[in-house]
Backbone as a chain_set.jsonl record, in Angstrom:
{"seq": "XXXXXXXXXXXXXXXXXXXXXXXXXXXXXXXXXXXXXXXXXXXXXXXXXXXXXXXXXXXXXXXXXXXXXXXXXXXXXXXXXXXX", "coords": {"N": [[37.738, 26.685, 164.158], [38.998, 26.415, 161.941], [40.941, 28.471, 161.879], [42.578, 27.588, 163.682], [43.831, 25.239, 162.889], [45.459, 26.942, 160.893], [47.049, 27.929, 163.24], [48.251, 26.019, 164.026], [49.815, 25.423, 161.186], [51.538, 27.594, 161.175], [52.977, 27.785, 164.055], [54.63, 24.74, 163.404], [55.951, 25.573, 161.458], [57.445, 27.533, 162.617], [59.043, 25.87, 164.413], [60.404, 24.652, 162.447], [61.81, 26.579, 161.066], [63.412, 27.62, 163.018], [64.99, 25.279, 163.445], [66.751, 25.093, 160.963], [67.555, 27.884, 160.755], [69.242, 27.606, 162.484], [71.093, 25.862, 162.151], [71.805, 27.402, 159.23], [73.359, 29.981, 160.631], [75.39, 28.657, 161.984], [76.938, 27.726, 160.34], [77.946, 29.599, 158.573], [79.901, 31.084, 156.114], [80.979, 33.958, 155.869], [81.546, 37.061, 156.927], [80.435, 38.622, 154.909], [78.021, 37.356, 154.221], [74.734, 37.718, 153.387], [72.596, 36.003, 155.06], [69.869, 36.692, 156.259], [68.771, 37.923, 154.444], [68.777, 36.731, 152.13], [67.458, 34.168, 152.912], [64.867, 35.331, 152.976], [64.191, 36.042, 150.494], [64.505, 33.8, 149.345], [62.185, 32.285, 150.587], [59.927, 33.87, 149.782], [60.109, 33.722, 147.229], [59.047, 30.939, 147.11], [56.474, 30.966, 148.225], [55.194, 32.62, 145.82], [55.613, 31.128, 143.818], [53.98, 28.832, 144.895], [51.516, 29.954, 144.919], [51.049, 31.104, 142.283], [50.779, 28.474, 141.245], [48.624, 27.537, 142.65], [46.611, 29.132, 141.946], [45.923, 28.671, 139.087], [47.837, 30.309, 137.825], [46.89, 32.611, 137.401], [47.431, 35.948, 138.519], [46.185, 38.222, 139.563], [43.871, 36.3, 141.22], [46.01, 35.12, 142.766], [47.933, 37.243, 143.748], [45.45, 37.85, 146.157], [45.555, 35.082, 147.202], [48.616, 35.463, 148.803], [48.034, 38.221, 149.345], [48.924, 40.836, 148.419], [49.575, 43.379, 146.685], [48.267, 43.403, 143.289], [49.739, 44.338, 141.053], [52.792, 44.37, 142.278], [52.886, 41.735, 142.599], [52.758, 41.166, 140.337], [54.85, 42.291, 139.052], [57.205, 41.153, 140.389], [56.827, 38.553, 139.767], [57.788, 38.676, 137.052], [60.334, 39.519, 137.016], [61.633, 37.324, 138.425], [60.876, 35.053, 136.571], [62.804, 36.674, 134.452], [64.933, 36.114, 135.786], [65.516, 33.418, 135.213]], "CA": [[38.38, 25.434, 163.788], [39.964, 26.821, 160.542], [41.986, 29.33, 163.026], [43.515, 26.059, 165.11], [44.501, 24.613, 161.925], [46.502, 27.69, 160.593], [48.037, 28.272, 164.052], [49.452, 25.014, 163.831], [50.665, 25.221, 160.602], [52.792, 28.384, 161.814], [53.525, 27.202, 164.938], [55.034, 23.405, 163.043], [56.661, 26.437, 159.866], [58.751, 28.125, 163.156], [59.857, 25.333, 164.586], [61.433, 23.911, 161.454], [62.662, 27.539, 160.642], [64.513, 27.427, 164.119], [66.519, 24.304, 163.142], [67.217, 25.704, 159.698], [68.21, 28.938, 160.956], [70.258, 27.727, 163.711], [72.047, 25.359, 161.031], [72.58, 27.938, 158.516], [73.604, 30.507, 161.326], [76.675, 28.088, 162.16], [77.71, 27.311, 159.006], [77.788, 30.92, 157.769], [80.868, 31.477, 155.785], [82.256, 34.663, 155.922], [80.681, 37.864, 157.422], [79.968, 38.984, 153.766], [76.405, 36.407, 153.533], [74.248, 38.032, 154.199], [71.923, 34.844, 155.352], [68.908, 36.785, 156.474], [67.937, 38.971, 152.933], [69.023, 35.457, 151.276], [66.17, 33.356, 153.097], [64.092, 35.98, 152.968], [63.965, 36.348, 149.161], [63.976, 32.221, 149.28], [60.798, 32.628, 151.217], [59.157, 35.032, 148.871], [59.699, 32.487, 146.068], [58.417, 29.834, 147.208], [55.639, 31.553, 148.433], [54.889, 32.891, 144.699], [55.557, 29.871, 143.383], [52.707, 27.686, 145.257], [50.317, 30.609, 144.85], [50.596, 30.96, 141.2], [50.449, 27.605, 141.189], [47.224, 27.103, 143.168], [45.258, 30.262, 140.891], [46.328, 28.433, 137.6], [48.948, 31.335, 137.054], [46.253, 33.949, 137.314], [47.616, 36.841, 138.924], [44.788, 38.349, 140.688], [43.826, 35.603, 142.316], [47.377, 35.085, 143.674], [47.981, 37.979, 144.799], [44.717, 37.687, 146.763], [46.41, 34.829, 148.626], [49.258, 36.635, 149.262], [47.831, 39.945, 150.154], [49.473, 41.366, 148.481], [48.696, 44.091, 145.592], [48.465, 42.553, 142.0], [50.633, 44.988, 140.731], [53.476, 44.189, 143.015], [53.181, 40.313, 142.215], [53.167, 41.196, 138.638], [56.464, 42.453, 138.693], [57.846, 40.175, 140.805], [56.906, 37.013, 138.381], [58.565, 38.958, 135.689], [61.873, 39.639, 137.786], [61.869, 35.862, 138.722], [61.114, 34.749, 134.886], [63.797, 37.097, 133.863], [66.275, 35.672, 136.201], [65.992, 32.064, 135.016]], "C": [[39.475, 25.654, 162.745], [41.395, 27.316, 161.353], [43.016, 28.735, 163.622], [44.721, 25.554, 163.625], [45.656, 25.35, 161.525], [47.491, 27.762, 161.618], [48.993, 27.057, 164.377], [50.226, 24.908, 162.877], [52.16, 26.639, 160.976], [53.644, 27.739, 162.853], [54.998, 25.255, 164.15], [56.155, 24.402, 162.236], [58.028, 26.904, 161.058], [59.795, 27.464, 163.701], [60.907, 24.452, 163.484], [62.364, 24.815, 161.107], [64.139, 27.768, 162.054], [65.331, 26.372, 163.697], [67.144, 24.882, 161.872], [68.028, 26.809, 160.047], [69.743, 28.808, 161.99], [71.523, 26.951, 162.92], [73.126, 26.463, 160.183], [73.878, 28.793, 159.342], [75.488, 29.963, 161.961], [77.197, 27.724, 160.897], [78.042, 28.86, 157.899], [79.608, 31.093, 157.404], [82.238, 32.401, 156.303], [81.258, 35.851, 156.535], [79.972, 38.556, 156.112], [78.461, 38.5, 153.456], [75.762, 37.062, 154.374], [72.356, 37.413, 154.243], [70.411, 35.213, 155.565], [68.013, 37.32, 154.912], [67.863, 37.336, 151.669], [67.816, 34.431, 151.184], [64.845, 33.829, 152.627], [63.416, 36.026, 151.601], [64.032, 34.859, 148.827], [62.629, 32.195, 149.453], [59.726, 32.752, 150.282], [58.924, 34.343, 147.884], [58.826, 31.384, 145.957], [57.245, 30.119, 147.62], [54.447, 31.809, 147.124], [54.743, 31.792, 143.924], [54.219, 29.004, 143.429], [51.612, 28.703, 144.97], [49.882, 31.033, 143.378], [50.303, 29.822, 140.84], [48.634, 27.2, 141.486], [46.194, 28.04, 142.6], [45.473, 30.036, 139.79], [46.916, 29.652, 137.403], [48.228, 32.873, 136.628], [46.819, 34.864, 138.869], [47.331, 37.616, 140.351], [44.704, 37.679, 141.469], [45.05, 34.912, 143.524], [47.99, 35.856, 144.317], [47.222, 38.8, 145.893], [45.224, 36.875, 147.811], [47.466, 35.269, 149.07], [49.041, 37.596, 150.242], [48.806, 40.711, 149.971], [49.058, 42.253, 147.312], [49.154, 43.42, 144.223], [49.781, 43.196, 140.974], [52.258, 44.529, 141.077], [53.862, 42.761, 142.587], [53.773, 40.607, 140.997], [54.694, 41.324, 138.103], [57.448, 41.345, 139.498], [57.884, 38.696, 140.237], [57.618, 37.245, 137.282], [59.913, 39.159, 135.876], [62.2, 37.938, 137.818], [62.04, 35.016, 137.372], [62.466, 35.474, 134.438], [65.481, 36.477, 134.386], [66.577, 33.946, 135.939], [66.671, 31.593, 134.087]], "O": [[40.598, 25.15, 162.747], [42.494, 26.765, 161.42], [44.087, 29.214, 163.996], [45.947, 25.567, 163.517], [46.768, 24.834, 161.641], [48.676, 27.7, 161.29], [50.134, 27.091, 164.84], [51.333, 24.423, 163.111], [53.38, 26.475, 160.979], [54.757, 27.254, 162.646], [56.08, 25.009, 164.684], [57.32, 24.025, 162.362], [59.217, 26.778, 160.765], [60.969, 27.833, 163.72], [61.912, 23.797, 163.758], [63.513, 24.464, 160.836], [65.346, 27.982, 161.94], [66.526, 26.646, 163.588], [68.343, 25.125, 162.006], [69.205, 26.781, 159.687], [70.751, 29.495, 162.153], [72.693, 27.32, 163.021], [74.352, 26.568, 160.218], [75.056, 28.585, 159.052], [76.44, 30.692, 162.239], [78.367, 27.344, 160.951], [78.298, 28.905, 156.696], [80.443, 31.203, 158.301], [83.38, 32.204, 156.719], [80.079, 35.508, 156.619], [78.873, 39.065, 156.33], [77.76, 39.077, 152.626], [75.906, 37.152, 155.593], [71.338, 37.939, 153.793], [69.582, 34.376, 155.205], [66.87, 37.045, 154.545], [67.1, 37.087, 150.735], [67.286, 33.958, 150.179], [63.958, 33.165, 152.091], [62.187, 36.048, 151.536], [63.461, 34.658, 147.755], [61.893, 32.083, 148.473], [58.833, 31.937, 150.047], [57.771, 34.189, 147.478], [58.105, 31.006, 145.034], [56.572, 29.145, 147.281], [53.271, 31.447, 147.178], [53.667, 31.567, 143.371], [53.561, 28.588, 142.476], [50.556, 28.12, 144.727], [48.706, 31.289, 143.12], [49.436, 29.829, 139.966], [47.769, 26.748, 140.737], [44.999, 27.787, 142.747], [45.326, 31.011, 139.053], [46.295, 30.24, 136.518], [48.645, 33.816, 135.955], [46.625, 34.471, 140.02], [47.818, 37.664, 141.48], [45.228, 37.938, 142.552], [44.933, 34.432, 144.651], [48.6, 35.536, 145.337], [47.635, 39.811, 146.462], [45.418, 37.289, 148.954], [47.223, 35.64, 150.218], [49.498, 37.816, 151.364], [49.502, 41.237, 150.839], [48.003, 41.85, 146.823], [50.286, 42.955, 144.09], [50.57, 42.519, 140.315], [52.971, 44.336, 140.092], [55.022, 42.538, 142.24], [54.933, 40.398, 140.641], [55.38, 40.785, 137.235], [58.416, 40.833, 138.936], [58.823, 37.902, 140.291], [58.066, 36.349, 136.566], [60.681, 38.986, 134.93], [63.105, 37.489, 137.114], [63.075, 34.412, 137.087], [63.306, 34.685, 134.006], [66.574, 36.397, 133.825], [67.569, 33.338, 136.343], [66.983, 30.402, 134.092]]}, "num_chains": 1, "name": "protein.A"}
């Protein structure tokens, strides 16, 4: 049941990323943007974002949802802090 649930939220995440992409994709400047490393590292934020969010800003447990190694987060919250 859990399983159904996630595959819809992907399934609902690609089709919104298809209009988005197909948007940005026409509206792309100049050949210089380079649109995919751009989203990508959008992505990643927002990602970090809701997951420190949802472990009260503990670490560990965020980069549990993730999956990603704690280490790895760590620096990446401190790159993101540093760039604000």
């Amino acid at each position: 049941m859990v399983d159904n649930k996630i595959n819809e939220y992907y399934k609902h995440v690609e089709v919104k990323l298809e209009d988005i992409v197909d948007n940005l994709l026409k509206s792309k400047v100049n050949d210089h943007d380079n649109i995919l490393m751009n989203v990508q590292n959008l992505i990643e934020k927002v990602f970090i974002r809701s997951a420190m969010k949802l472990s009260g800003n503990n670490v560990s447990k965020a980069s549990k949802l993730l999956g990603i190694n704690r280490n790895t987060l760590s620096k990446k919250v401190k790159e993101e802090r540093s760039n604000r």
